[in-house]
N, C-alpha and C positions, 0 to 999 in steps of 0.2 A: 551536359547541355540539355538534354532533353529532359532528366530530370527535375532542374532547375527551373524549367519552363513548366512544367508540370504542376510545381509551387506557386509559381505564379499565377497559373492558370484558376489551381484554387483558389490564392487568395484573391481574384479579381473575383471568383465566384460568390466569394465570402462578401465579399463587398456589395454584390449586389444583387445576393438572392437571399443571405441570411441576416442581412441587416438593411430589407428593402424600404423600409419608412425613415431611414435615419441617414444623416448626412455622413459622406464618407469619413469626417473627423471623430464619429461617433464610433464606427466600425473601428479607426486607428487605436483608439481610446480603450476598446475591449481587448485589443492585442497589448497595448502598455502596459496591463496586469499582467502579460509571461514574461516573465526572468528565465537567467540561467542560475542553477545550484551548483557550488562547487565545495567540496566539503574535504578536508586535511583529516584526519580519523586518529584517534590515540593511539600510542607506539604499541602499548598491550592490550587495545581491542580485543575485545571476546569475538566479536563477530568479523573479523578483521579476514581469519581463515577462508570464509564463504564470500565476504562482500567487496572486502581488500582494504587496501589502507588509503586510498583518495578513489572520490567517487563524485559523478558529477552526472546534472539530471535537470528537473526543472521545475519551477514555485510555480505559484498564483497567490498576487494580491487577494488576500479575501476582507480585508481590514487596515484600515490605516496604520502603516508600520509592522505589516504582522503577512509573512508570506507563507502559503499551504503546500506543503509538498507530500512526496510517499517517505516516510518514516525511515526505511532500509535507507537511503542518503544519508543520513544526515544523525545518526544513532551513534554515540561511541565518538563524536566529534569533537577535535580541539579546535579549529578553525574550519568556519562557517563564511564563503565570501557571495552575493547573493549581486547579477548586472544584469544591465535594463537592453534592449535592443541596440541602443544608443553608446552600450561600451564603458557605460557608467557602473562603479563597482563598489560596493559598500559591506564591510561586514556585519553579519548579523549571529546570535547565539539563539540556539535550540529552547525554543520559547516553551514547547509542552510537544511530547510523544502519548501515542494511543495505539496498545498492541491488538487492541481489539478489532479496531477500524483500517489500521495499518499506517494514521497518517501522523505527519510532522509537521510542528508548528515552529519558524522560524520567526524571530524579531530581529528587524534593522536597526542596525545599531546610527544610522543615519539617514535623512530624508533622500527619497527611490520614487523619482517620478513615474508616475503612472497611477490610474484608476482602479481601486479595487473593483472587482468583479460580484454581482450581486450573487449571491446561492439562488440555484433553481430550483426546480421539482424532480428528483431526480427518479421519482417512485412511476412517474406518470410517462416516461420512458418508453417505447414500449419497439417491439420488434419490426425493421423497416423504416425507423426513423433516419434522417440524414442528422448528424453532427460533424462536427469540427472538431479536429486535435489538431493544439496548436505547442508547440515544443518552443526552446527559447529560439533566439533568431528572429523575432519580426515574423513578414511574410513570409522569407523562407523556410518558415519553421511550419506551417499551415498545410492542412491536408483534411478533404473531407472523407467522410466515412457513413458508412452503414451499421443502423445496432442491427446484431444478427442473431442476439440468444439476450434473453434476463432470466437466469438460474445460479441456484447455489454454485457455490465456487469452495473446495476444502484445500487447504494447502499443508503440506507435510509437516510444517511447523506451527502445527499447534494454530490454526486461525482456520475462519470458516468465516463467513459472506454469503447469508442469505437470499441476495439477489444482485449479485454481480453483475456489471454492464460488460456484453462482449461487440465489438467490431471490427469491421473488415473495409480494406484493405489495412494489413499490420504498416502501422510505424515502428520503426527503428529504433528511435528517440524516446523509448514510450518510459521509462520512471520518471515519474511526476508530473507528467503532459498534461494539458489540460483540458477535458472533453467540456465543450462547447457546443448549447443550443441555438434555436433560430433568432431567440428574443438576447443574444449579447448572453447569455446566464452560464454562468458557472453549476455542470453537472456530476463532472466524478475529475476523479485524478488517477492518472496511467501507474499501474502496479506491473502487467509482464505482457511478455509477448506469448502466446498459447497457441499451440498445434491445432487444436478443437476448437474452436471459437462457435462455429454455429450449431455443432450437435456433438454431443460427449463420443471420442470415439471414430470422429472421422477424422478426413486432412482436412482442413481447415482454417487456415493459419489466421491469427488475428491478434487481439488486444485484449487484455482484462483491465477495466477503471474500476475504482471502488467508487459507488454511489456519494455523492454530494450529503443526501438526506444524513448518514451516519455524522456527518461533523454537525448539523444544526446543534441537537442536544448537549454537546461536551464542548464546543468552542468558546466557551466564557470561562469555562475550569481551564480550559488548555492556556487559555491567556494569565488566568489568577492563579492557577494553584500546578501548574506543567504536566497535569493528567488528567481526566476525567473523573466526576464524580464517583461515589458509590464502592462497593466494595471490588476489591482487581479478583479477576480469575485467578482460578490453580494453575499453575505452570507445571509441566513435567519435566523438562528439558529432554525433549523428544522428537528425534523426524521419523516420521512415518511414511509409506506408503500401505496403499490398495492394492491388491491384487487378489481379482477371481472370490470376491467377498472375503479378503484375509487383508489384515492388519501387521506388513509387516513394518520390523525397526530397520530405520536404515540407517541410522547417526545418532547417537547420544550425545553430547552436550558438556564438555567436561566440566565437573566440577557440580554438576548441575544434581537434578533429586534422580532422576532416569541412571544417571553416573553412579549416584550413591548409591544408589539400590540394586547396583549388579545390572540391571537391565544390559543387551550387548545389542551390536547389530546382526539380522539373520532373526534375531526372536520373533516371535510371531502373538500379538495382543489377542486374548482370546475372550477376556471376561474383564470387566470393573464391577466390583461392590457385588458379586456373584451372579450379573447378569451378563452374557452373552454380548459381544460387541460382532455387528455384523460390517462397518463400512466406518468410515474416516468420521462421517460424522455423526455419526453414532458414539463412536469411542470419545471424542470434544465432547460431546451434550452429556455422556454419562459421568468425567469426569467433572466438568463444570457445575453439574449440580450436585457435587457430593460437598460444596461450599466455600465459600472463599478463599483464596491464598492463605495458605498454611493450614488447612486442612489435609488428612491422612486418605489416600487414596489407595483403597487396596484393587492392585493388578494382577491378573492370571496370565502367564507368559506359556508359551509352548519353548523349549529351550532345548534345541535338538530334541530330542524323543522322551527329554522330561517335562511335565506340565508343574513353573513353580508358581506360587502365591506370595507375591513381594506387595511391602507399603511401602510408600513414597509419600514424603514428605512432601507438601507441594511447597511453592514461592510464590512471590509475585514479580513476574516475567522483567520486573523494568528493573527489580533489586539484583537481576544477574549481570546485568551492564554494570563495566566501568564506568567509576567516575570521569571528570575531567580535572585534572590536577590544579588548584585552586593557591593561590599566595598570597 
């Protein structure tokens, strides 16, 4: 109850502090771009282990026919179903994936009322701003927020985030939520819920969005061609953690170039290309500039109390996904 009132509370707020020039139909209109994601996942997903095999979260209209969610939904999917506030339910297929950005682009496979949402400025962001996350559900899906940090963000699998958006109070609902400005604008999309949100290191509990800004450039590839332009990074098939300035392996990736190359979990990243790796994204930026997917990345492992010198073959990250079975 109190809860539920709590939602409400927001979204009266929303109504009429974050869309104070425009009539309440206007404010409705900005909430009809959140959907609900519901995604069925192939029997032999790669990613099936960590993510599961049905998974469910939340789009934003960003284009006629075309809804933006977090990429981990909706990867490795046989059935995509994609409904409005309203209960209305339409399937949609995996329009274009971005490992770099982390997001997913979904296409309805039939007409999903509501108002795409215009892209903001998501760079101009700044600490102590008030936004809105809005999850599917309507109003009760509505909650406002604090940004509380814009700093890099590295994540064990191989991804890194320049200027990450963090806030607080944490939603629940947060894969693929969608952060909302004053002006109605579509700003980032909900990726995880993080202990540190306001300072690396503390309690803090909050939100990680990835920035709006990353999809301007690549959203016309993701629609044409289902990736981004330009040449794909090196993929290692590698999680990683930090610790205490050390690189260590926590998961390899079966099958993957990290697999092939012996690499284990417990090893410890010491060196790429014979230069010293001191921190997560260090170890990213040295291998990503050693050159495209399928470029030869030589790695220095500490391996119990031996130091080996392994190459690895990279990929590109999107060839390690299953297909979707096709007739």
């Amino acid at each position: 109850m109190i809860a539920a009132a709590l939602r409400a509370f927001a979204a009266a707020l929303f109504l009429a502090a974050f869309v104070p020039h425009a009539a309440a139909q206007d404010a409705e209109a900005v909430l009809s771009a959140v959907v609900k994601v519901r995604a069925k996942i192939i029997p032999n997903a790669r990613s099936t282990s960590t993510l599961g095999p049905q998974r469910e979260g939340t789009g934003v209209l960003v284009r006629e026919g075309y809804v933006l969610t977090i990429g981990y939904l909706v990867i490795e999917s046989e059935t995509v179903e994609v409904s409005n506030a309203a209960g209305r339910v339409v399937p949609a297929t995996l329009a274009g994936y971005d490992h770099a950005s982390g997001f997913g682009l979904l296409k309805l496979l039939a007409p999903l009322e509501g108002r795409p949402l215009a892209l903001g400025d998501s760079a101009a962001l700044a600490e102590r701003d008030t936004v809105m996350i809005a999850t599917h559900g309507g109003k009760d899906g509505v909650s406002l927020a604090a940004v509380v940090s814009r700093r890099p963000f590295a994540g064990g699998w191989e991804y890194l985030l320049d200027s990450a958006i963090y806030t607080y109070p944490p939603v629940m609902n947060w894969s693929g939520a969608a952060l909302i400005g004053a002006k109605g604008e579509l700003l980032g999309i909900g990726s995880l819920v993080v202990a540190d949100a306001a300072t690396p290191g503390t309690q803090s509990p909050g939100n990680l969005f990835v920035p709006i800004d990353l999809l301007k450039p690549i959203l016309d590839d993701l629609v044409d061609k289902g990736r981004a332009g330009g040449a794909p990074r090196p993929w290692l098939g590698v999680n990683t953690e930090e610790l205490r300035g050390r690189v260590f392996v926590a998961r390899v990736s079966p099958e993957g170039p990290a697999d092939r190359a012996g690499l284990r979990p417990g090893d410890i990243v010491i060196g790429v290309g014979g230069e010293e790796v001191a921190s997560l994204p260090d170890f990213y930026r040295k291998v990503w500039s050693r050159g495209a997917a399928g470029a030869e990345i030589p790695v220095r492992v500490l391996h119990g109390t031996q130091v080996k010198d392994v190459s690895l073959r990279s990929i590109d990250r999107q060839e390690y996904f299953r297909p979707k079975t096709s007739y």
